[in-house]
Biotite code that builds the C-alpha atoms (Angstrom):
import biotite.structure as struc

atoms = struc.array([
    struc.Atom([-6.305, -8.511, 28.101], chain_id="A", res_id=1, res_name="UNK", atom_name="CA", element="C"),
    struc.Atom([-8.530, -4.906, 28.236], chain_id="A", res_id=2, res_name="UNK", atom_name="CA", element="C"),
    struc.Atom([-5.015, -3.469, 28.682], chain_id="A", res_id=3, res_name="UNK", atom_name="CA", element="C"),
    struc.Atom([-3.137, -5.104, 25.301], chain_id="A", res_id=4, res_name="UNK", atom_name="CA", element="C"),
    struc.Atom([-6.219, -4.188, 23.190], chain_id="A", res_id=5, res_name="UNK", atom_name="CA", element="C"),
    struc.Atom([-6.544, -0.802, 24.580], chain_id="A", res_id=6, res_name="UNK", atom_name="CA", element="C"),
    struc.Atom([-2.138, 0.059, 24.159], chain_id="A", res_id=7, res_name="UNK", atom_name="CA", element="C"),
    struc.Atom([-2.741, -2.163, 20.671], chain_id="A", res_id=8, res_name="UNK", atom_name="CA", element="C"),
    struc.Atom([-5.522, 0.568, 19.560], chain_id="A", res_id=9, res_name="UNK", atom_name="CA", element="C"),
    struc.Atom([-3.435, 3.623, 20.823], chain_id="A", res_id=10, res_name="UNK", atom_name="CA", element="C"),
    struc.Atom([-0.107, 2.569, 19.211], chain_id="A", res_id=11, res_name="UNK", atom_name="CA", element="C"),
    struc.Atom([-2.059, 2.053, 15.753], chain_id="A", res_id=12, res_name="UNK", atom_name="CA", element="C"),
    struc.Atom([-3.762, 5.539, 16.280], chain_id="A", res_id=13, res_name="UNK", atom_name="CA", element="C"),
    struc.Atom([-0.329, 7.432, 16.862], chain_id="A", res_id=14, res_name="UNK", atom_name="CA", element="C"),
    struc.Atom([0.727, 5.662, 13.637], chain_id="A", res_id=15, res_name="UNK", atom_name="CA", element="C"),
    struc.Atom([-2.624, 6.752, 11.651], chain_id="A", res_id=16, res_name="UNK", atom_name="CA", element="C"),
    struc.Atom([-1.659, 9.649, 12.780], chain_id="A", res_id=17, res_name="UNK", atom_name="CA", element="C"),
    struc.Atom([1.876, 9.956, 12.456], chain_id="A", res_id=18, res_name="UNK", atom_name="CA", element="C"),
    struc.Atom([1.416, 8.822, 9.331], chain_id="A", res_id=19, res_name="UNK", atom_name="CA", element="C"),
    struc.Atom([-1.307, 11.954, 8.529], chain_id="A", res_id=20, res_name="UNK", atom_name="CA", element="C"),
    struc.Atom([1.153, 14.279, 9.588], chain_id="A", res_id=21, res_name="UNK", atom_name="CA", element="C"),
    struc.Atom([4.022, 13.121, 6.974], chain_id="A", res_id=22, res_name="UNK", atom_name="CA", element="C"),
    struc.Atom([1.191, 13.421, 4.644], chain_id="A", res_id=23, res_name="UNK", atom_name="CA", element="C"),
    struc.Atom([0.663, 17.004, 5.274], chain_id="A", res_id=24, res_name="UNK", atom_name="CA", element="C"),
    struc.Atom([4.381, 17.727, 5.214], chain_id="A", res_id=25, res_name="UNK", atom_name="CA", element="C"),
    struc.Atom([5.134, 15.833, 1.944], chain_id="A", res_id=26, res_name="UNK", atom_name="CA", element="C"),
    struc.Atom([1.453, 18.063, 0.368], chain_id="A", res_id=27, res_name="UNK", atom_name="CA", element="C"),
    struc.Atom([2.727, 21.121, 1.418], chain_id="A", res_id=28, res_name="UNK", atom_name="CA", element="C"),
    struc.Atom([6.490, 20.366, 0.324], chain_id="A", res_id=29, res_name="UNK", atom_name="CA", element="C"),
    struc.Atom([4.204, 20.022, -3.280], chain_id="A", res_id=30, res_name="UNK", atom_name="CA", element="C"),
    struc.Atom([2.713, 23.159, -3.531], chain_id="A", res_id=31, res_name="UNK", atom_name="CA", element="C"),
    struc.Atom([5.504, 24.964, -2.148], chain_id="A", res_id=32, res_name="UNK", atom_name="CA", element="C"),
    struc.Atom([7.879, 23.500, -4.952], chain_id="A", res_id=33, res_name="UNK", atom_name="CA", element="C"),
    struc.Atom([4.798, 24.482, -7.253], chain_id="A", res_id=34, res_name="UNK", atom_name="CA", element="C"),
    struc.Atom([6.045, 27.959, -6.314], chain_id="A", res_id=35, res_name="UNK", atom_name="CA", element="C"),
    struc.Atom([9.379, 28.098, -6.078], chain_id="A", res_id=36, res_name="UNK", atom_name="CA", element="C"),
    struc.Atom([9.589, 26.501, -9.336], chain_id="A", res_id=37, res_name="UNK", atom_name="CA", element="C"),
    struc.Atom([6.944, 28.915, -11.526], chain_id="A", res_id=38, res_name="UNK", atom_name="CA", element="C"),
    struc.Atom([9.239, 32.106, -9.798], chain_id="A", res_id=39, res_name="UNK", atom_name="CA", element="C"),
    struc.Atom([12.602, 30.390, -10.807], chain_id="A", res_id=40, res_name="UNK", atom_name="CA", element="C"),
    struc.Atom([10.201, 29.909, -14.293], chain_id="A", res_id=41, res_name="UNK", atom_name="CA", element="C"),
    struc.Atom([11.687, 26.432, -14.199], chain_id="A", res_id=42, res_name="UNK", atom_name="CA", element="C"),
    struc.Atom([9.765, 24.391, -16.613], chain_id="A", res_id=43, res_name="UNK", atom_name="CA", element="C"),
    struc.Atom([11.878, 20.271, -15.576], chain_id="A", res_id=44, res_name="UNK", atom_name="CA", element="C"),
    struc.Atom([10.364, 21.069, -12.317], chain_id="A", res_id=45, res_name="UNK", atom_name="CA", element="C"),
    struc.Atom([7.354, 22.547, -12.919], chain_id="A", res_id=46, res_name="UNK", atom_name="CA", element="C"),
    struc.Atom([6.839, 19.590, -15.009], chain_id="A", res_id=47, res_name="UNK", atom_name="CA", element="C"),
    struc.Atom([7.924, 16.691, -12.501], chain_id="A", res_id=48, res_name="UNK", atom_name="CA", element="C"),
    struc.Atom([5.184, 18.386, -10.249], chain_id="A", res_id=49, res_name="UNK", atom_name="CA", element="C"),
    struc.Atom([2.374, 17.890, -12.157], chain_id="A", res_id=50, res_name="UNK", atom_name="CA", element="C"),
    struc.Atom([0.392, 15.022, -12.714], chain_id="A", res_id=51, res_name="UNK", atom_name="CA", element="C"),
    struc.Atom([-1.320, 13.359, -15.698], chain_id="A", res_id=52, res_name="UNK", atom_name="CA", element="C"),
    struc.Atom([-3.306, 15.543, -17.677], chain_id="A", res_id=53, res_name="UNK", atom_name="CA", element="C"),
    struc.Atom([-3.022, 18.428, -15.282], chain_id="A", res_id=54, res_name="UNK", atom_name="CA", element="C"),
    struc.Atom([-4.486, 21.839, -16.008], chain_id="A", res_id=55, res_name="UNK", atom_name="CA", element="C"),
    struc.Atom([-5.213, 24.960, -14.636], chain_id="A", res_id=56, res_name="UNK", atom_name="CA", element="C"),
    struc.Atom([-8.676, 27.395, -14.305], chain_id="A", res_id=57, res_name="UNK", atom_name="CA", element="C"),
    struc.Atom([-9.035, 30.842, -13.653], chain_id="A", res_id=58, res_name="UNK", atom_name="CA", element="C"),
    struc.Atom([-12.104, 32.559, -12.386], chain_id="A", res_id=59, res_name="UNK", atom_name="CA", element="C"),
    struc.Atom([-12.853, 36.205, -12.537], chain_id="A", res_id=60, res_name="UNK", atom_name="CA", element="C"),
    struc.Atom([-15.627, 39.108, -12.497], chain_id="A", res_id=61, res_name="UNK", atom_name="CA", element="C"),
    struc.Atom([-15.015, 41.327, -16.047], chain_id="A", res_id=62, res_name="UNK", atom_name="CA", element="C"),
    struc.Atom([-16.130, 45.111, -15.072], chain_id="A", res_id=63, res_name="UNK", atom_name="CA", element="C"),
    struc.Atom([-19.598, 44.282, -16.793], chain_id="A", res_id=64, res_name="UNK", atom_name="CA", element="C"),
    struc.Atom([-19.923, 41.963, -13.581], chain_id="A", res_id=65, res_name="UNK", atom_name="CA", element="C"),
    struc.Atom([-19.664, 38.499, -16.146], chain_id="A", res_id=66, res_name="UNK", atom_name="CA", element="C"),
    struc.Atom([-17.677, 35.795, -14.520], chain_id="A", res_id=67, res_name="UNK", atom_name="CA", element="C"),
    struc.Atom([-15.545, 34.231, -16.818], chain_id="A", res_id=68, res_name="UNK", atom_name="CA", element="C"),
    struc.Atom([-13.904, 30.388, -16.361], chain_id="A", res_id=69, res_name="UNK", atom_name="CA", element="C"),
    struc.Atom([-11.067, 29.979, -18.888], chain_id="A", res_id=70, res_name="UNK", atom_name="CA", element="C"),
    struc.Atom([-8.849, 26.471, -18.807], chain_id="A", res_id=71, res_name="UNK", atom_name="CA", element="C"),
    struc.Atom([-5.020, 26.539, -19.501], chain_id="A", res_id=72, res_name="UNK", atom_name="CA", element="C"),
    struc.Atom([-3.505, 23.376, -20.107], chain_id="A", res_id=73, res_name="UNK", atom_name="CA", element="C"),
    struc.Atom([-0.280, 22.706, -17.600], chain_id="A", res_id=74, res_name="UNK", atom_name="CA", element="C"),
    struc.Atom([2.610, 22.528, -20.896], chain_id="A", res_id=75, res_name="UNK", atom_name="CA", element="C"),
    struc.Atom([0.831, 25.782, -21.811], chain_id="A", res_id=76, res_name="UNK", atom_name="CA", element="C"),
    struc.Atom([0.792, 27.816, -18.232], chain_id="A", res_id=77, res_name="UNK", atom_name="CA", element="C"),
    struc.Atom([4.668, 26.326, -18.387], chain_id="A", res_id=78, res_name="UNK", atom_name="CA", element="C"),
    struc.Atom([5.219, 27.453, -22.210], chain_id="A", res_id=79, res_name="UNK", atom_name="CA", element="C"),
    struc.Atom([3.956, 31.229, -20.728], chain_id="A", res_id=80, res_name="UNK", atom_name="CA", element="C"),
    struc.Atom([5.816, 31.310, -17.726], chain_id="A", res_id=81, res_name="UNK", atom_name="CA", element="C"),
    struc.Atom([9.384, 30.029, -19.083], chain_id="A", res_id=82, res_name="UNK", atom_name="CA", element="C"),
    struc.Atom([9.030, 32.383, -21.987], chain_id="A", res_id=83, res_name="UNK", atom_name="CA", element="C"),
    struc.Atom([8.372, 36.024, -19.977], chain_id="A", res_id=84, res_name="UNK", atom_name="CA", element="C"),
    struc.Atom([10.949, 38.620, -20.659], chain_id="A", res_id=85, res_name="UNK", atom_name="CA", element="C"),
    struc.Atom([13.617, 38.051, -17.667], chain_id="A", res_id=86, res_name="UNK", atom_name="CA", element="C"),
    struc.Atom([12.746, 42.024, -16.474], chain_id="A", res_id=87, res_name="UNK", atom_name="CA", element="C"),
    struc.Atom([9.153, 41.264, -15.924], chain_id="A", res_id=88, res_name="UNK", atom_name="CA", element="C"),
    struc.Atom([9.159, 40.774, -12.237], chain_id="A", res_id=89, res_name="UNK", atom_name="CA", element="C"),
    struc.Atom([6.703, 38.868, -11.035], chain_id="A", res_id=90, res_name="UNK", atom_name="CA", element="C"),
    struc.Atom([5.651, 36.767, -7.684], chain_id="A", res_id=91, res_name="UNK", atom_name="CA", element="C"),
    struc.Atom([2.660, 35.177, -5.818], chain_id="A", res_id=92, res_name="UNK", atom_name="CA", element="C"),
    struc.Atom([2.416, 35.493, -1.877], chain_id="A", res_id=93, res_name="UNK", atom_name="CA", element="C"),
    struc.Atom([0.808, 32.124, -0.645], chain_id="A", res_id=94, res_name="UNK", atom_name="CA", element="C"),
    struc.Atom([-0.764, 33.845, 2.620], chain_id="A", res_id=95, res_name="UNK", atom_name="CA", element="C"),
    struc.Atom([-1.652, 30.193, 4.379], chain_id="A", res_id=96, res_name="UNK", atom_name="CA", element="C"),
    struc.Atom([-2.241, 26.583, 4.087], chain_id="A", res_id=97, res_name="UNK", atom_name="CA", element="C"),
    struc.Atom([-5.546, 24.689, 4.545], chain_id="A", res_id=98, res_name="UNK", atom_name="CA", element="C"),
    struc.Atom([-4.862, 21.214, 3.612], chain_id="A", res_id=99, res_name="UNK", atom_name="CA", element="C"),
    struc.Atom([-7.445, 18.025, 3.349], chain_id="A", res_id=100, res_name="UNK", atom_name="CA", element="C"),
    struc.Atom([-6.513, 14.724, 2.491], chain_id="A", res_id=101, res_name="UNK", atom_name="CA", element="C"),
    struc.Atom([-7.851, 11.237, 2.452], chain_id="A", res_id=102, res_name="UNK", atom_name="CA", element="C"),
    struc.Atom([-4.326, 9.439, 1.637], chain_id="A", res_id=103, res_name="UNK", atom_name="CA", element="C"),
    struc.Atom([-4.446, 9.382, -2.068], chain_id="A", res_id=104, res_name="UNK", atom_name="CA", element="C"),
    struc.Atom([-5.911, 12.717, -3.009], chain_id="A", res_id=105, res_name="UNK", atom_name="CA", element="C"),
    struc.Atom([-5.683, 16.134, -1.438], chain_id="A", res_id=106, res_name="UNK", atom_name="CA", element="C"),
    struc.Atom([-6.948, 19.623, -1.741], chain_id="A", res_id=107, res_name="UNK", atom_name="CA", element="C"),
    struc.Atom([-4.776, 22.714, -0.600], chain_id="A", res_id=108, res_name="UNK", atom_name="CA", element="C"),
    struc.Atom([-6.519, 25.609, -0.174], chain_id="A", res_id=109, res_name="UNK", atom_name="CA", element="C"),
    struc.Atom([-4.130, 28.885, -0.818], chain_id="A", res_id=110, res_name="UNK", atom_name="CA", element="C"),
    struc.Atom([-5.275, 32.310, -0.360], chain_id="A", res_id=111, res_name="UNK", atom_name="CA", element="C"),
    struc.Atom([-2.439, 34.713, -2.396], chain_id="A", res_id=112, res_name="UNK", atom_name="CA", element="C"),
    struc.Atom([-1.434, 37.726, -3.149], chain_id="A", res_id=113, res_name="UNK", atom_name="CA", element="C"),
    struc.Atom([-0.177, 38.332, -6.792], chain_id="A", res_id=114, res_name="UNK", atom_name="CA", element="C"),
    struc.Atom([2.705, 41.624, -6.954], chain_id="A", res_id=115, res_name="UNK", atom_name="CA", element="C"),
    struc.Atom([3.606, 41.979, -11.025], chain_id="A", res_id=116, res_name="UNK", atom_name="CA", element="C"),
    struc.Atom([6.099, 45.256, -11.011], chain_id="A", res_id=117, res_name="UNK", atom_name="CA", element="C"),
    struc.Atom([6.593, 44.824, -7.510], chain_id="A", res_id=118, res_name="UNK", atom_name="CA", element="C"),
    struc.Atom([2.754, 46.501, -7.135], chain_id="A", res_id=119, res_name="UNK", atom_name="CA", element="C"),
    struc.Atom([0.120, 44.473, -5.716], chain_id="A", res_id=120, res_name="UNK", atom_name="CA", element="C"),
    struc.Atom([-2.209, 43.347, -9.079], chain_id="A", res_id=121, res_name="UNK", atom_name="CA", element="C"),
    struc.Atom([-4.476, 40.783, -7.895], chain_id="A", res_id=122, res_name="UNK", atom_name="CA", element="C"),
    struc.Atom([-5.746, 38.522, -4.747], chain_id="A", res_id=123, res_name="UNK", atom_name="CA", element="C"),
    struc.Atom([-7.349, 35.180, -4.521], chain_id="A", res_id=124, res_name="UNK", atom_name="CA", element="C"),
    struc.Atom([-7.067, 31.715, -3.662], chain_id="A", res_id=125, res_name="UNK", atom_name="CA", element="C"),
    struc.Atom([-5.849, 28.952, -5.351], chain_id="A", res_id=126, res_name="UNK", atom_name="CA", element="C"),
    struc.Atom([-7.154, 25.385, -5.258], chain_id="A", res_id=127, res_name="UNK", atom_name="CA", element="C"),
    struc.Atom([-4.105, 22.658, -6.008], chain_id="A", res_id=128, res_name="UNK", atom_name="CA", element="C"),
    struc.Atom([-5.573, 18.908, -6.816], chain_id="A", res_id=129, res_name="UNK", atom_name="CA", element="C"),
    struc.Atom([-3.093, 16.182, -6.066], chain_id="A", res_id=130, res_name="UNK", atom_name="CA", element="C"),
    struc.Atom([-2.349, 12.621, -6.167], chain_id="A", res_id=131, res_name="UNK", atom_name="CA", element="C"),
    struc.Atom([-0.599, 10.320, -4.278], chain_id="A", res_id=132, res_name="UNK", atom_name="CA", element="C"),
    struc.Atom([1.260, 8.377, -7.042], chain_id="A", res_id=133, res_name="UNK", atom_name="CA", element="C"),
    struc.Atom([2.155, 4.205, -7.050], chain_id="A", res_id=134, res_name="UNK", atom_name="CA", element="C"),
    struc.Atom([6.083, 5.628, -5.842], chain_id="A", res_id=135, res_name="UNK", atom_name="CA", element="C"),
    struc.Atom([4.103, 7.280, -3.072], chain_id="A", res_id=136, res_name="UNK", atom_name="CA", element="C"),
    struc.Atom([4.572, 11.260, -4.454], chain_id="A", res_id=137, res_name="UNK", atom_name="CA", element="C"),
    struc.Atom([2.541, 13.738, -4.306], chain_id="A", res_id=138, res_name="UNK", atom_name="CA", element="C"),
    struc.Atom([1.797, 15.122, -7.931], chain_id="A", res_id=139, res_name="UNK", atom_name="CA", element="C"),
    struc.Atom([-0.414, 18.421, -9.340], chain_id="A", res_id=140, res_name="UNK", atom_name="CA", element="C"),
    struc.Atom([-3.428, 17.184, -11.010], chain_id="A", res_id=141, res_name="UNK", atom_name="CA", element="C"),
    struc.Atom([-5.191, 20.691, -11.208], chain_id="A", res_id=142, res_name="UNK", atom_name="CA", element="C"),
    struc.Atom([-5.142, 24.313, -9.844], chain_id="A", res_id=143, res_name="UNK", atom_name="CA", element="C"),
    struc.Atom([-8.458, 26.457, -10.026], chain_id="A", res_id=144, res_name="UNK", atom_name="CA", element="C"),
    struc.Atom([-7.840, 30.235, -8.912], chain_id="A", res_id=145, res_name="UNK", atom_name="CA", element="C"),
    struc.Atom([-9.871, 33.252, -8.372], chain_id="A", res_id=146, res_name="UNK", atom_name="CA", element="C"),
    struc.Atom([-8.418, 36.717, -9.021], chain_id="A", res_id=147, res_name="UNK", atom_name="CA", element="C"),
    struc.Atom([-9.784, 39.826, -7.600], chain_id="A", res_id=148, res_name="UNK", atom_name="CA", element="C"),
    struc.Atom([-8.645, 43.387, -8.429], chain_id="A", res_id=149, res_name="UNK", atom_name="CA", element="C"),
    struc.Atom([-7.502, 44.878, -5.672], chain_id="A", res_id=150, res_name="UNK", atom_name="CA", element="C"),
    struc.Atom([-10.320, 47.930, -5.410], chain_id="A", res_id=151, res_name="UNK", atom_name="CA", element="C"),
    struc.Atom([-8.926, 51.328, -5.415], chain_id="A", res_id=152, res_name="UNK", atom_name="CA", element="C"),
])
């Protein structure tokens, strides 16, 4: 009896986990559509990725040393991106993955690099938000970055 209890609570632990893995996958598969989707300057997808209500913060250090928080709201970041001059070149370098979960919301933590011109014009990390939705996606609720200048 020991024995059935024992395979019992090891089968439903390789499904937990199983289970945590797909998770991971399917969060991941988010964010990386997140940027695929801003450097195509897509705004449908951009759009189907995000969430209700969904906006973005920036933090940064102004040369006087004052760190500024300013809030963009997603239809707005999407209005800026979709509407850049084709010849401004731009792209952000996700550098790794660190993601959390609990089954219905997540937090990915990205460290990037940001190249505008094809030179190097700021680092950070971004912080994506998400949702598991009632049809079981993930969705965008929020993104809070830093930006550093690189020094030099």
């Amino acid at each position: 009896m020991r024995m059935v209890l024992f395979l019992g609570l090891i089968f439903c632990l390789g499904n937990l986990n199983a289970q945590s893995v797909r998770d991971e996958a399917a969060i991941r598969k988010t964010v990386s559509e997140f940027f695929a989707a801003f450097h195509a300057r897509d705004s449908v997808r951009l759009k189907g990725i995000a969430g209700p209500g969904c906006i973005l913060r920036s933090i940064s250090v102004k040369k006087d040393g004052k760190v500024v928080v300013s809030t963009q709201s997603f239809d707005g970041f999407v209005r800026t991106v979709t509407t850049l001059p084709e010849t401004v070149d731009f792209r952000e370098k996700p550098l790794s993955f660190d993601i959390r979960h609990d089954g219905l919301m997540a937090d990915v933590w990205v460290p990037y690099e940001f190249y505008y011109d094809h030179k190097l014009h700021h680092t950070g990390v971004n912080s994506f938000v998400l949702f598991r939705n009632e049809q079981g996606m993930w969705k965008i609720l929020g993104i809070i970055d830093t930006r550093k200048k690189p020094s030099g």
